[in-house]
N, C-alpha and C positions, 0 to 999 in steps of 0.2 A: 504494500500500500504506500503509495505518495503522500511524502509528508507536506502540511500545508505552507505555502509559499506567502512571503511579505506582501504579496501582489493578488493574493486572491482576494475577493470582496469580503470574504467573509473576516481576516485577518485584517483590512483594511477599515474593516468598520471596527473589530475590537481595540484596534490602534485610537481611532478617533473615541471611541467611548474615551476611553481612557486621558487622551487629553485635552478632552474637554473636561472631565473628572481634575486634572489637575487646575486647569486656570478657575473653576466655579471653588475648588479646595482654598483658592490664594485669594481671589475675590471675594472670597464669604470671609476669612480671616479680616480683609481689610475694611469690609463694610463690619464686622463685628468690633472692633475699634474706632468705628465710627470715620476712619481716615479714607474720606471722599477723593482726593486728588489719586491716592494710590490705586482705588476701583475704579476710579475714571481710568487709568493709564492701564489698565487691563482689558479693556473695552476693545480695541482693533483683537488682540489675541481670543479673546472669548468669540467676537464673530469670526474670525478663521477657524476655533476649531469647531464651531455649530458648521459652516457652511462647509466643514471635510466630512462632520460628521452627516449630516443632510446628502454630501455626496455621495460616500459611503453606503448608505442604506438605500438610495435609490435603487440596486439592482437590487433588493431585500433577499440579504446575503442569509446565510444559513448560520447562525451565531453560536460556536461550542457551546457547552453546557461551563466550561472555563468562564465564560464571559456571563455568566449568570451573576454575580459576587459586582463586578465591574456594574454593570446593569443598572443593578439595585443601589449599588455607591452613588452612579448620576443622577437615579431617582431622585435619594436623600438632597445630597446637592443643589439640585435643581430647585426644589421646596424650600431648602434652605437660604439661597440664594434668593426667592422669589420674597419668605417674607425680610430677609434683613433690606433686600430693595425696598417692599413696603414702608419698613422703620425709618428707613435714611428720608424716601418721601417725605413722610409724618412729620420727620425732624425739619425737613428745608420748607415746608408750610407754615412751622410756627415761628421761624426765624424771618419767613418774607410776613409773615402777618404781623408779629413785634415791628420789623420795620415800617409797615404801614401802616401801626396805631401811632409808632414814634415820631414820623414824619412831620405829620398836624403841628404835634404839642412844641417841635420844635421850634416851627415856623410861629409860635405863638396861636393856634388855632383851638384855644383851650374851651369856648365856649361854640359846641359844634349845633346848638339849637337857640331858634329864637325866645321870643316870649309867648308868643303862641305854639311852642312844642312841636312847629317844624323842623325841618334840619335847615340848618342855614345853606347859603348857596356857597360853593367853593368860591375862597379866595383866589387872586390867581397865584397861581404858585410860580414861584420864583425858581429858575433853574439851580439845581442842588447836585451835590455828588457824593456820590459812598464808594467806600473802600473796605476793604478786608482782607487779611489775611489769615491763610486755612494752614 
């Protein structure tokens, strides 16, 4: 019996399991620290290895029973990756909403209704700039 080659699909898709398993491993570390610039800079590698792995299963290779463990690792991964994404959202909502309550008060716009309990009409707002570093 022939042994299986680097080159057959079915080896080609456990290759890509696999490393796409590794960048979602280093991705989910970085989103679990919370350090955004580092999973941004994962970003081109995570779509190279989804779009080898998409390529890969195209011809819907016949996958060992080896590749079962591998599988169920991207499974995990993938979930886990899906909600730490969630949490970073969560987090960059409440940061852009602190800055657009902060904004007003700074500009002095401290009283946002009239006396009849409408909302007042925006000031015009004066060109502004933010900065940060991450």
């Amino acid at each position: 019996m022939k042994s299986p080659s680097h080159d057959d699909p079915a080896s080609r898709a456990a290759t890509a399991i696999r490393a796409l398993c590794d960048v979602l491993r280093d991705e989910n570390a970085a989103l679990s620290a919370m350090d955004i610039p580092e999973a941004n800079r994962k970003l081109p590698e995570k779509l190279a290895a989804t779009d080898a792995l998409v390529a890969a299963l195209r011809g819907k290779p016949v996958l060992p029973d080896t590749s079962r463990e591998d599988v169920a690792r991207l499974d995990r991964l993938a979930a886990e990756n899906r909600a730490l994404l969630e949490r970073a959202m969560a987090a960059q909502k409440r940061v852009i909403g602190c800055i657009a309550r902060a904004v007003p008060r700074a500009l002095g716009q401290t009283r946002p209704y009239l006396a009849s309990g409408q909302r007042q009409p925006p000031a015009q707002m004066p060109p502004i700039s933010l900065s940060a570093q991450i």
